[in-house]
C-alpha positions as CSV (number, residue, x, y, z in Angstrom):
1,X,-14.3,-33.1,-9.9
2,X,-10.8,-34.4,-8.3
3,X,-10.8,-35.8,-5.3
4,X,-9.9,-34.4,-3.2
5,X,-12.3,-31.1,-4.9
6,X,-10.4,-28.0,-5.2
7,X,-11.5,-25.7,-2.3
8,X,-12.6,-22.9,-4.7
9,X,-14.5,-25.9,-7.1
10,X,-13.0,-25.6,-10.5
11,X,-11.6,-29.0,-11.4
12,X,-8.5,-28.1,-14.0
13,X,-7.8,-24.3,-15.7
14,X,-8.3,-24.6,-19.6
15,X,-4.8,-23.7,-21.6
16,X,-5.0,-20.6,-23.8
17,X,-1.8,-20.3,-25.4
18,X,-3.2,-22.2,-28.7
19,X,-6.6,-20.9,-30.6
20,X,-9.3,-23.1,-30.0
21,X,-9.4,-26.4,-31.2
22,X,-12.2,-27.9,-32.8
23,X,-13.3,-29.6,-29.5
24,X,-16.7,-29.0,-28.9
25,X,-17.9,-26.8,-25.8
26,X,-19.5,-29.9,-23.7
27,X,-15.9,-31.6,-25.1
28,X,-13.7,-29.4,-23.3
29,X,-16.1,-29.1,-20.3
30,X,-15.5,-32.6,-19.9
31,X,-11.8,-32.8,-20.3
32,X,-11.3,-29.8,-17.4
33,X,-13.9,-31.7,-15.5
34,X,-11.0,-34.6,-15.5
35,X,-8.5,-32.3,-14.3
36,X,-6.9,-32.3,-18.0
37,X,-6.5,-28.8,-17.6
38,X,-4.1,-26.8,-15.4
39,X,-4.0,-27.2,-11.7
40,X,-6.4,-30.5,-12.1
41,X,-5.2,-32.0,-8.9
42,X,-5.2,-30.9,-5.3
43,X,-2.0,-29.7,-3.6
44,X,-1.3,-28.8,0.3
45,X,-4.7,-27.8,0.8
46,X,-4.0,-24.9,-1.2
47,X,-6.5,-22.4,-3.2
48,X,-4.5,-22.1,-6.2
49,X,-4.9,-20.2,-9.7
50,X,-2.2,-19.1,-12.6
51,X,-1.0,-15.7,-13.0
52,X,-0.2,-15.5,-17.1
53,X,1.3,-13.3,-19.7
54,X,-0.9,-10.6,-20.3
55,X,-0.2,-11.0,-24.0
56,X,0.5,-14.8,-24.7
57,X,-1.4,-16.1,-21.7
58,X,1.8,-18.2,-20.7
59,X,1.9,-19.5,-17.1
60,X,4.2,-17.1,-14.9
61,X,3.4,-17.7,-11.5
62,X,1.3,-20.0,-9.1
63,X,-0.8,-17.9,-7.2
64,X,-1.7,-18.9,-3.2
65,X,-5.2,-17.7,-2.6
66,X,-6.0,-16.9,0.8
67,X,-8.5,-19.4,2.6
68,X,-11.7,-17.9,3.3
69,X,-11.6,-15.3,6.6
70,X,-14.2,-12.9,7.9
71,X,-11.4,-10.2,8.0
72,X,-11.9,-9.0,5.1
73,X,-16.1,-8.4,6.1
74,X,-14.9,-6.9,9.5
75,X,-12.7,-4.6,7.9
76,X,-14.9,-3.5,5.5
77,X,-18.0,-3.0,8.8
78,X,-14.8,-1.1,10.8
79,X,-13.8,1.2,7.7
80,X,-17.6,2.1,7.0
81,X,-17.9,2.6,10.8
82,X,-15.2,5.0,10.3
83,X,-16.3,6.8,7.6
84,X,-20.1,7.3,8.7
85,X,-18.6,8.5,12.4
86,X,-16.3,11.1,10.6
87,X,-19.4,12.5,8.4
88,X,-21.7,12.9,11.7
89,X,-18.6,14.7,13.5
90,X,-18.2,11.4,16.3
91,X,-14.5,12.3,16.3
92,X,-13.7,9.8,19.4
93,X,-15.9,7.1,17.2
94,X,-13.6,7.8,14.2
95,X,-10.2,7.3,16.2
96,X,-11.2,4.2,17.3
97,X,-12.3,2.3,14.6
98,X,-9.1,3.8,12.4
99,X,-7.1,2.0,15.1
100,X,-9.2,-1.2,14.9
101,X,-9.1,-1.0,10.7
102,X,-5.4,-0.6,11.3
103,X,-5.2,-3.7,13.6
104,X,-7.2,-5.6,11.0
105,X,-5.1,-5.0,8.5
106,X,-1.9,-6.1,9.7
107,X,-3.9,-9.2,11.3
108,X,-4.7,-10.1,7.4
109,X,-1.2,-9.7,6.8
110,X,-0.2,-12.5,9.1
111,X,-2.4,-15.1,7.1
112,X,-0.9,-14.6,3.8
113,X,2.0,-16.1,1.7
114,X,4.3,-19.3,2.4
115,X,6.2,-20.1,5.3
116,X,9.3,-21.4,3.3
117,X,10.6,-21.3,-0.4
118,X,9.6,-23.5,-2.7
119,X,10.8,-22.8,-6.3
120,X,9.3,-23.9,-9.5
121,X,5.9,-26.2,-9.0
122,X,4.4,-28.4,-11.4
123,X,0.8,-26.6,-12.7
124,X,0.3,-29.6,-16.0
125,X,0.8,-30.0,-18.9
126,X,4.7,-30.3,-18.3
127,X,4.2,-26.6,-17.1
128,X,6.6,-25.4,-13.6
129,X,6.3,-21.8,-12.1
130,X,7.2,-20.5,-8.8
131,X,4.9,-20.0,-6.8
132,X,3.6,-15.6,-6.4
133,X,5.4,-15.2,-3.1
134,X,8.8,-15.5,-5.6
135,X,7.9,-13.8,-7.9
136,X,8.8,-9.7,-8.7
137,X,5.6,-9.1,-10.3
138,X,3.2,-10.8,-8.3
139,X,-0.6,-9.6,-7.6
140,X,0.4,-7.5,-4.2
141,X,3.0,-5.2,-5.5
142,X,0.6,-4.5,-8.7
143,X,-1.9,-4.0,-6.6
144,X,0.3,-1.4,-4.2
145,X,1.1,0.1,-7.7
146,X,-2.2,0.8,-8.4
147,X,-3.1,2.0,-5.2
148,X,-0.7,4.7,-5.3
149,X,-1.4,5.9,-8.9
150,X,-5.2,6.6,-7.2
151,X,-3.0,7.9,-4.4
152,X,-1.1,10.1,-6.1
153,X,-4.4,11.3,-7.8
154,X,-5.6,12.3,-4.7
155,X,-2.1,14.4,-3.8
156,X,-2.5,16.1,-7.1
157,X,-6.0,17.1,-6.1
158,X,-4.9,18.8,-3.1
159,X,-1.8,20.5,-4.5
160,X,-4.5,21.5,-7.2
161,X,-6.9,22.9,-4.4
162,X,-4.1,24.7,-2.8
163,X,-3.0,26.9,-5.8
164,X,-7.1,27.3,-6.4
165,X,-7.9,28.7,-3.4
166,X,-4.8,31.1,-3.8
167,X,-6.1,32.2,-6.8
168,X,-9.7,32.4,-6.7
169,X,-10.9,32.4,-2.8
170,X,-12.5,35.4,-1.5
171,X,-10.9,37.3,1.6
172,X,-7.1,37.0,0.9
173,X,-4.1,37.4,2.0
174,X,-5.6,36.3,5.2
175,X,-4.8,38.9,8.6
176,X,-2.4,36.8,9.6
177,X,0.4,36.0,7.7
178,X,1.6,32.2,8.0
179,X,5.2,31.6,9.1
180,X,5.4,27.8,9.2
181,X,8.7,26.4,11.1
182,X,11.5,25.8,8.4
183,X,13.9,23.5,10.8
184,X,10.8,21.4,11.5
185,X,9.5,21.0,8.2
186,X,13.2,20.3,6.3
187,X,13.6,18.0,9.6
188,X,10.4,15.8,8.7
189,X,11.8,16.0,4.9
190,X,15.2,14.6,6.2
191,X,13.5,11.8,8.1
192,X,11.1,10.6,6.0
193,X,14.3,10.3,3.9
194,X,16.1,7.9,5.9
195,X,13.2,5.8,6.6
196,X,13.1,5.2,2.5
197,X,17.1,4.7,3.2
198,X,16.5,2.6,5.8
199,X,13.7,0.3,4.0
200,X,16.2,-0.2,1.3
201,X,18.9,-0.6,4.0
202,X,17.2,-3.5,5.2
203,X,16.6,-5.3,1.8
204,X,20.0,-5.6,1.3
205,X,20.7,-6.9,4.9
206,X,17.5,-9.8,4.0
207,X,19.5,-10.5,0.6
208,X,22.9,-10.6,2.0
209,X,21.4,-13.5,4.9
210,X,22.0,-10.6,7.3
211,X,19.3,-9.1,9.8
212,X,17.2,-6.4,8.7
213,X,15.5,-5.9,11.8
214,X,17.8,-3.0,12.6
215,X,17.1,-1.3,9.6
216,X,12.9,-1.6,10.0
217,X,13.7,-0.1,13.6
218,X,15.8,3.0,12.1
219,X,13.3,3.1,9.2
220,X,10.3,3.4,12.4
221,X,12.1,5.6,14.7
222,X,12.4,8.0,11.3
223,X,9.0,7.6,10.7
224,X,7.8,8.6,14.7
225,X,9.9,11.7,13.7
226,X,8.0,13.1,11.4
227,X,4.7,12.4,12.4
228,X,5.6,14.6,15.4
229,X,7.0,16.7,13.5
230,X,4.0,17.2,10.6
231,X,1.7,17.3,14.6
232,X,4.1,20.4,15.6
233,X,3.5,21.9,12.3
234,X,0.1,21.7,12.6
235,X,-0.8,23.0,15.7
236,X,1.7,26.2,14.7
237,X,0.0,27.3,11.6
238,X,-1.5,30.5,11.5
239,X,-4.2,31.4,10.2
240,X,-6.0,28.5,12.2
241,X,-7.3,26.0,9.9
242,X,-11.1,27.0,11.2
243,X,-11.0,30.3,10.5
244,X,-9.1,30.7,7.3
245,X,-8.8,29.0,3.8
246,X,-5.0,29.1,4.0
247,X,-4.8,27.5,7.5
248,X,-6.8,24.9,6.2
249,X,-5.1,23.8,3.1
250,X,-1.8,23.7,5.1
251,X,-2.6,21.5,7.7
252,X,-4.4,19.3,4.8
253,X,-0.7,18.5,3.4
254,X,0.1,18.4,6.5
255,X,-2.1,15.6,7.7
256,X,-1.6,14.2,4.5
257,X,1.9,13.3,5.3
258,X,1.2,12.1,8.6
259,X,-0.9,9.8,7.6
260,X,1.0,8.1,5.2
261,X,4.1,8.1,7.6
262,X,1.7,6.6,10.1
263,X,0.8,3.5,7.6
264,X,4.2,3.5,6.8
265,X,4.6,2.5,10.2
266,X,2.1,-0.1,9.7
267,X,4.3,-1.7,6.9
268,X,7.1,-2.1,9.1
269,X,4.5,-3.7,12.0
270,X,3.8,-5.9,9.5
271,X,7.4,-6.9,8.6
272,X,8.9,-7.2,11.8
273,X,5.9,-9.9,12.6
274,X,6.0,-11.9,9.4
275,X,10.0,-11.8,9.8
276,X,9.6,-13.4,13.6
277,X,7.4,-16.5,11.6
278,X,9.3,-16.8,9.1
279,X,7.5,-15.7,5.9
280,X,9.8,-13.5,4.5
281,X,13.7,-14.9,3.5
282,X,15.4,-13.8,0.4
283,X,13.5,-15.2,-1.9
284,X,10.5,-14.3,-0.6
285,X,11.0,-10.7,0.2
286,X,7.7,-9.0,-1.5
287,X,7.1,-7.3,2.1
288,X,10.2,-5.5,2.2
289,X,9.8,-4.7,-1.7
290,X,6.2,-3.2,-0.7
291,X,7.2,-1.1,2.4
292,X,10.2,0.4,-0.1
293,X,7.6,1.5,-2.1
294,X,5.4,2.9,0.5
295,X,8.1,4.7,1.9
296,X,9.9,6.3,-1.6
297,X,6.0,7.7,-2.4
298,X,5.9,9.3,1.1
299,X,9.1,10.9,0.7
300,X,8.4,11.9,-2.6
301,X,5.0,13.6,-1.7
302,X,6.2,14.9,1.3
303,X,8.7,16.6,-0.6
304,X,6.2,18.4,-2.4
305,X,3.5,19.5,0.3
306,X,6.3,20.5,3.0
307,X,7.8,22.5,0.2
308,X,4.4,23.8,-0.9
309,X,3.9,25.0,2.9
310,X,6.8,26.8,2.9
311,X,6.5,28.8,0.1
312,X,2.9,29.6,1.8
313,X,4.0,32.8,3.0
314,X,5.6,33.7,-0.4
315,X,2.5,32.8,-2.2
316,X,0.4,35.2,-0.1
317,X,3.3,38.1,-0.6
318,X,2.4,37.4,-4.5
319,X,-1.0,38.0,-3.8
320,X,-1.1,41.8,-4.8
321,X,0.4,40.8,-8.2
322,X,-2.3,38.4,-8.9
323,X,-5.5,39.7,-11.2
């Protein structure tokens, strides 16, 4: 083991760019043990491993691992708090540990990454990569990517269940006919437009070396916008969403896009916090890279279930040309 031991106990990382040699197991067991290997020494108390090629297995990036934390344990109790009050209708319950889960996750946020730029780091063998938090491709924004794609599953589920029902549920057109507000719902389109503007807005104030703190505030001014807007939709539509199928399905897109405007809002928490200590600068800007994304998949699918709530009223005049 080095000394000092690496916090997470592995004494080097073996290189895998070559076949294996003719080293026997115990061999090679030894020689990591030695810190031969990648990473054998201990650096800034950090938790360190490699991100590589996913083809050759080259080094790319030096990845900071969080120290260990009971956040993530809390926010795992609050979430399944959350969940179980939601299933047994405890709808005050649910609100409340939402809020706390949401609290918990910007806390973790505060925790991660480097407090200053660091460029290219020696890993061994004559290797230097910079470290994840300068880095395009590093494990959060794959991560975010990944997220969404199960995301957007779920969005296509819902469109899916919307056209369903409209085909095959029993007892329609409902009695009344739904008229959703067209201002209101092109109004949450437009600003849930400008806060993706204004998220890119302020990378380019970050990479210039100019504030982007203006820009996050447009960006969650935009973002309060809507959500009041997506609330006024809501408590407008007709049929109510307990007593008809079509009621239901639109305040399900809906609250779909409130929601995500709401984490949105989260993001931007997140970045105006991490910008006041100093762990984001131009190099480093994976937070405001992130809260692009967030934003451009919001407006995107909140495009498409505003658009689908409009045409509600069309959909239910097709209904006598259905089979």
């Amino acid at each position: 083991m080095p000394i000092p031991p690496a916090p997470y106990a592995f004494a080097s990382l073996p290189q895998v760019g070559t076949a294996a040699d003719d080293s026997s197991a115990g061999e090679r067991a030894l020689s990591l043990a030695r810190g031969e290997g990648y990473l054998g020494f201990a650096r800034n108390g950090w938790q360190e491993t490699l991100g590589v090629h996913m083809t050759s297995g080259a080094p790319e990036q030096l990845i900071v691992l969080p120290r260990p934390t009971y956040l993530p344990l809390c926010t795992a109790l609050a979430t399944a708090t959350a969940v179980l009050a939601m299933l047994f209708h405890f709808y005050a319950l649910t609100l409340a540990a939402a809020l706390l889960i949401a609290g918990l996750f910007v806390l973790a946020g505060q925790s991660a990454g480097l407090a200053r730029d660091y460029g290219p780091l020696p890993v061994g063998h004559g290797v230097s990569v910079p470290p994840h938090t300068e880095v395009a491709g590093a494990p959060p924004w794959w991560a975010l990517i990944f997220t969404l794609v199960a995301d957007g599953t779920l969005f296509a589920s819902l469109v899916f269940g919307t056209f369903y029902l409209w085909i095959a549920a029993p007892n329609w057109p409902a009695a009344a006919t739904p008229a959703p507000d067209v201002k209101l719902a092109l109004a949450a389109i437009v600003v849930l437009v400008v806060a993706a503007a204004a998220a890119r807005g302020s990378m380019r104030a970050l990479a210039t070396g100019g504030s982007a703190r203006g820009w996050i505030a447009l960006a969650m001014l935009a973002l309060l916008a809507a959500i009041a807007a997506c609330v006024a939709l809501i408590g407008g539509i007709a049929p109510p969403p307990r007593e008809h199928a079509l009621g239901a399905t639109a305040a399900a897109l809906l609250f779909y896009v409130a929601v995500h405007a709401a984490i949105g809002l989260l993001f931007l928490v997140s970045n105006l916090l991490r910008l006041g200590a100093g762990l984001v600068s131009p190099l480093r800007s994976m937070d405001l890279r992130l809260t692009r994304l967030w934003l451009d998949y919001t407006a995107m699918t909140a495009v498409i279930a505003l658009g689908l709530v409009l045409a509600l009223p069309l959909l239910v005049a097709m209904l006598g040309a259905r089979p």
